[in-house]
PASETI-592752 format. One record per residue (C-alpha): residue in one letter; z, y, x. Coordinates in pm, whole numbers, plus 50000, padded with zeros to 5 digits. Example, Ala and Ser with C-alpha at 12.3 -4.5 7.8 and 13.67 -1.06 7.14 Angstrom:
// residues 2
> code z y x
> A 50780 49550 51230
> S 50714 49894 51367
//
This chain:
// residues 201
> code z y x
> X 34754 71778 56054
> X 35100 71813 56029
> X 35325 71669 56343
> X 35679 71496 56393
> X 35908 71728 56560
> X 35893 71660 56936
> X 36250 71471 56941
> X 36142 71221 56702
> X 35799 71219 56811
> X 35935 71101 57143
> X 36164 70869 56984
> X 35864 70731 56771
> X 35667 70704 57131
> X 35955 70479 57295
> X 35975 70230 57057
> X 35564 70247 57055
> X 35575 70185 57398
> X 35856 69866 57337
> X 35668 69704 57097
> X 35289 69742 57212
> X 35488 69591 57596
> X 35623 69333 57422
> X 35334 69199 57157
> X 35025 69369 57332
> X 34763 69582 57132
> X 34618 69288 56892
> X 34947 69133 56824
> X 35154 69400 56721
> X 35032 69501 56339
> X 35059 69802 56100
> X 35381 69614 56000
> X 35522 69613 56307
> X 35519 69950 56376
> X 35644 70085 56036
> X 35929 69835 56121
> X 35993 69976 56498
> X 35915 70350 56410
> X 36108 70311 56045
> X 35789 70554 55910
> X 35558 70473 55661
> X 35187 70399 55706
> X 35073 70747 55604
> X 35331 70891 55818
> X 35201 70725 56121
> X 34854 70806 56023
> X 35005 71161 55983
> X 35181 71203 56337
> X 34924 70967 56594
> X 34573 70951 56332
> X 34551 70563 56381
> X 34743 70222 56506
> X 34481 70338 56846
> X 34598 70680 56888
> X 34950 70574 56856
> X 34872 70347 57148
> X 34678 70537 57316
> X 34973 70837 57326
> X 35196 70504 57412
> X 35033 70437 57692
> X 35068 70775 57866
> X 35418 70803 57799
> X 35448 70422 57962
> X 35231 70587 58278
> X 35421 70942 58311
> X 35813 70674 58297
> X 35626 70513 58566
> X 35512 70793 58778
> X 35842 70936 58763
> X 36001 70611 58881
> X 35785 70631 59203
> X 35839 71094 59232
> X 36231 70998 59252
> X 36185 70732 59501
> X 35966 70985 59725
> X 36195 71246 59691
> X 36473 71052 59799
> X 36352 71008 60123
> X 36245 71213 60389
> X 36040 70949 60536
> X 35687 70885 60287
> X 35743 70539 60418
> X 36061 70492 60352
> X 36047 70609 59998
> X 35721 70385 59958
> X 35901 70098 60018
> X 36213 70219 59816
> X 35997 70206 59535
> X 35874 69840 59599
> X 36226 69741 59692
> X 36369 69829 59350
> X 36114 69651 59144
> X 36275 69356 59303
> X 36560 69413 59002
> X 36309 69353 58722
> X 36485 69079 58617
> X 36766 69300 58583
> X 36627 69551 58349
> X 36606 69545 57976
> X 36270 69588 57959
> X 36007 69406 57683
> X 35809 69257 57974
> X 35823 69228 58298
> X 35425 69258 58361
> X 35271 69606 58366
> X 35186 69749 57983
> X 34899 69886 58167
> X 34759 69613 58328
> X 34847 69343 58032
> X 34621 69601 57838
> X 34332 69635 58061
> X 34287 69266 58055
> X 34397 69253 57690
> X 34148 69518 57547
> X 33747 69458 57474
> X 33408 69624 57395
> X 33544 69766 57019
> X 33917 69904 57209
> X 33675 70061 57499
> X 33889 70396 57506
> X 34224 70236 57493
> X 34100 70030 57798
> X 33934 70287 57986
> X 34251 70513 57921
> X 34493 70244 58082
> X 34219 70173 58322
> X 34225 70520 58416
> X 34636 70521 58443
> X 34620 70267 58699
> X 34397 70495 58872
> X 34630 70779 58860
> X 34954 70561 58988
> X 34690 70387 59295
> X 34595 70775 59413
> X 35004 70872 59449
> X 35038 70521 59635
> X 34744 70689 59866
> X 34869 71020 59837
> X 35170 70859 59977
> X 35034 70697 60303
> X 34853 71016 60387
> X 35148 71195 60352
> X 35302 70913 60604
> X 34981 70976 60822
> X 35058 71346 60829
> X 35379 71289 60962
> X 35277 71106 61189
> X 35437 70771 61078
> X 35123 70558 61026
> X 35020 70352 61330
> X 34619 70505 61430
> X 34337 70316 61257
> X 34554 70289 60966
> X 34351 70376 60615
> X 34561 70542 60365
> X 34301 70461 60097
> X 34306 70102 60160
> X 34692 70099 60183
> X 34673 70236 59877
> X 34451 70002 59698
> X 34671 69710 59866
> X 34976 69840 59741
> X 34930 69879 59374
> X 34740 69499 59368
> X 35097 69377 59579
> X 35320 69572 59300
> X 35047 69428 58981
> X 35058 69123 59148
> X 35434 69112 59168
> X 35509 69215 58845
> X 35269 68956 58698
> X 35459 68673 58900
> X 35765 68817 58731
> X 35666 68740 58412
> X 35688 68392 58512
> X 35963 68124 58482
> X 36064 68187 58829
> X 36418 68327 58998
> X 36553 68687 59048
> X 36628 68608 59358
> X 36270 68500 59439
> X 36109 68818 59276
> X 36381 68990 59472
> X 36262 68852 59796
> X 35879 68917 59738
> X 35954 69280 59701
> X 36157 69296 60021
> X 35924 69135 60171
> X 35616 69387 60055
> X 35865 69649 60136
> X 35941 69549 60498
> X 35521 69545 60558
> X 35508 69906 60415
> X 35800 69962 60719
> X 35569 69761 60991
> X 35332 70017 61003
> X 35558 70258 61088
> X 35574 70437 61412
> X 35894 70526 61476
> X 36008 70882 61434
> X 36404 70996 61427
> X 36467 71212 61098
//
């Protein structure tokens, strides 16, 4: 099956990822994409085999942008804390970026996606997964160097953290202030610094 080259294939997969954000799975018709991609139907059919592969490669490119967002806050800091809650911190600008929604693609999918779009779900399903295990990774990197305070569970920090950030996306999407959303995540980022014993870098 012949392929787009891989610059316009990654093109074609960032507007994917715009428009399936923006409209959701159901919503966002054969029409649609020909529009956003500027292909034609067989040359869709040609590069991703079906409106659900197309998706399906959209959501893993949404997952790797995210992943990366949360690497280059790590890296960043010397302290796993710190660049924990540097992460959290800067979704409090979501109202900043130009960005189709403010809610997780991954999450608006999961909830979005039934019994006939089981792969798609399980897919995104299996994304959030992979973002919740760095968040754990994370803390037991902070317990390694010694930052956590004892009887703290990386695993359940985890799991708290990426409901906090789906959570706080979500609330977002609402009709509500920047500076509110901006608060929330300084908030969630100053409990990520409470459990934090102190250590000079």
């Amino acid at each position: 099956m012949p392929r787009q080259p891989l610059h316009d294939r990654q093109s074609s997969l960032s507007r994917a990822v715009d428009i399936f954000w923006a409209q959701g799975f159901h919503a966002t018709s054969l029409k649609d994409l020909e529009r956003a991609l500027d292909m034609r139907p067989g040359s869709i059919y040609a590069a991703f085999g079906s409106k659900e592969g197309l998706f399906n490669e959209a959501l893993d490119r949404y997952a790797e942008q995210g992943l990366k967002a949360l690497e280059d806050q790590l890296e960043a800091y010397a302290s796993p804390l710190e660049g924990l809650a540097a992460y959290v911190r800067s979704l409090g600008g979501l109202h900043d970026q130009a960005i189709p929604s403010r809610a997780c693609l991954l999450v608006k999918s999961v909830l979005e996606l039934g019994a006939r779009e089981s792969v798609a779900r399980d897919r995104a399903d299996a994304l959030l997964a992979g973002m919740e295990e760095r968040f754990v990774e994370g803390f037991r990197d902070a317990q390694a160097a010694g930052e956590l305070l004892p009887g703290s569970d990386p695993t359940q920090l985890g799991r708290r953290l990426q409901a906090e950030v789906m959570g706080l996306r979500a609330y977002a999407q609402r009709s509500v202030t920047r500076a509110a959303v901006r608060e929330l995540a300084d908030d969630m980022a100053a409990s990520i610094i409470d459990r934090r014993v102190h250590i000079d870098y």
